[in-house]
C-alpha positions in Angstrom: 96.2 96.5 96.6 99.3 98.1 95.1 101.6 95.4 92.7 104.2 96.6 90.4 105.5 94.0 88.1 108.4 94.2 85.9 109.7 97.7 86.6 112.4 99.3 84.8 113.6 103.2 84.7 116.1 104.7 83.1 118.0 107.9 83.1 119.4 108.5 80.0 121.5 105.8 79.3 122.1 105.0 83.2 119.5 102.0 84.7 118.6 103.3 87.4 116.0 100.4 88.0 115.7 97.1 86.6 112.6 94.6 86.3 111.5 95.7 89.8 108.7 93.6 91.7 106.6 93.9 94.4 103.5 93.4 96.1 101.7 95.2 98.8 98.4 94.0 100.4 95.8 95.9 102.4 96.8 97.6 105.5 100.5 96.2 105.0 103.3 98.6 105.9 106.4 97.9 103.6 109.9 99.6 104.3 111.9 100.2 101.5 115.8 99.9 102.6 119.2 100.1 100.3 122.0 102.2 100.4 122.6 105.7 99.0 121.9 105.2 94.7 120.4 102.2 94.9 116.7 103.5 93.8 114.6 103.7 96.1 113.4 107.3 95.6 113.2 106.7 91.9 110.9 103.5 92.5 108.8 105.4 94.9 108.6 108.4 91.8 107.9 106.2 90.0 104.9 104.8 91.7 103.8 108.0 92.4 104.0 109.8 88.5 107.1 111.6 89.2 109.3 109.7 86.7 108.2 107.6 83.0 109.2 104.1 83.7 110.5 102.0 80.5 109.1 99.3 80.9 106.9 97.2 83.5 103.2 97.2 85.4 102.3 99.6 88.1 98.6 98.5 89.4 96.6 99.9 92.1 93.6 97.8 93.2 93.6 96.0 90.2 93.9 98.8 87.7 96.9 100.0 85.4 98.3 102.9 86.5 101.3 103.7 85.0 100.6 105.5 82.0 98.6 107.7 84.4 99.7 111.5 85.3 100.4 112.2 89.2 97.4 113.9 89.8 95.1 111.2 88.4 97.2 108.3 90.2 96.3 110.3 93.6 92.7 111.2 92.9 92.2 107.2 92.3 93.9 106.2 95.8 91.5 108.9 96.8 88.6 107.5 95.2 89.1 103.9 96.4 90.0 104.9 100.0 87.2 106.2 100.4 84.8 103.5 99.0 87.1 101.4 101.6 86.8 100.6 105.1 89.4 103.3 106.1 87.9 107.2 105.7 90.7 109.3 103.5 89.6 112.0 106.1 90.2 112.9 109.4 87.3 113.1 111.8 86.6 116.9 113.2 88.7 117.7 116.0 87.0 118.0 119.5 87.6 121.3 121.4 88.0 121.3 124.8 86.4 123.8 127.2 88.1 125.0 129.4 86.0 126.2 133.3 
């Protein structure tokens, strides 16, 4: 569902990520764990559109995503959740009456 491949970031001339991989299947929770600078929020901006990476693959079901802005990476997970098995929305609350 979601594989980046080859992932690099930089900040200037400070790596702040280099030749990143991973893989996450359908309905697999991943944790991402490190300590304090070790990237973790830049690979998840990076994911996400927040941050250009320099080099590498970012694919979401199959499809290149990385040149991608934000807002186009999120309407696509929107797109495909829905065509899923999983609804991207919740279903209506039910209100309780009270006697």
């Amino acid at each position: 569902m979601l594989k980046v491949s080859g992932l690099s970031v930089s900040y200037g001339g400070l790596h702040a990520l280099a030749d990143v991989s991973l893989e996450v299947g359908e309905g697999e929770f991943v944790t991402i764990v490190g300590p304090n600078g070790a990237g973790k929020t830049t690979l998840l901006k990076a994911i996400g559109g927040g941050v250009v990476p320099a080099g590498g693959r970012i694919e979401y079901r199959g499809e290149n995503i990385a040149g991608r802005p934000s807002r186009a990476r999120a309407t696509a997970a929107r797109r495909c959740s829905r065509r899923g098995t999983r609804s991207a929305r919740r279903p209506a609350p039910r209100h309780r009456r009270w006697p």
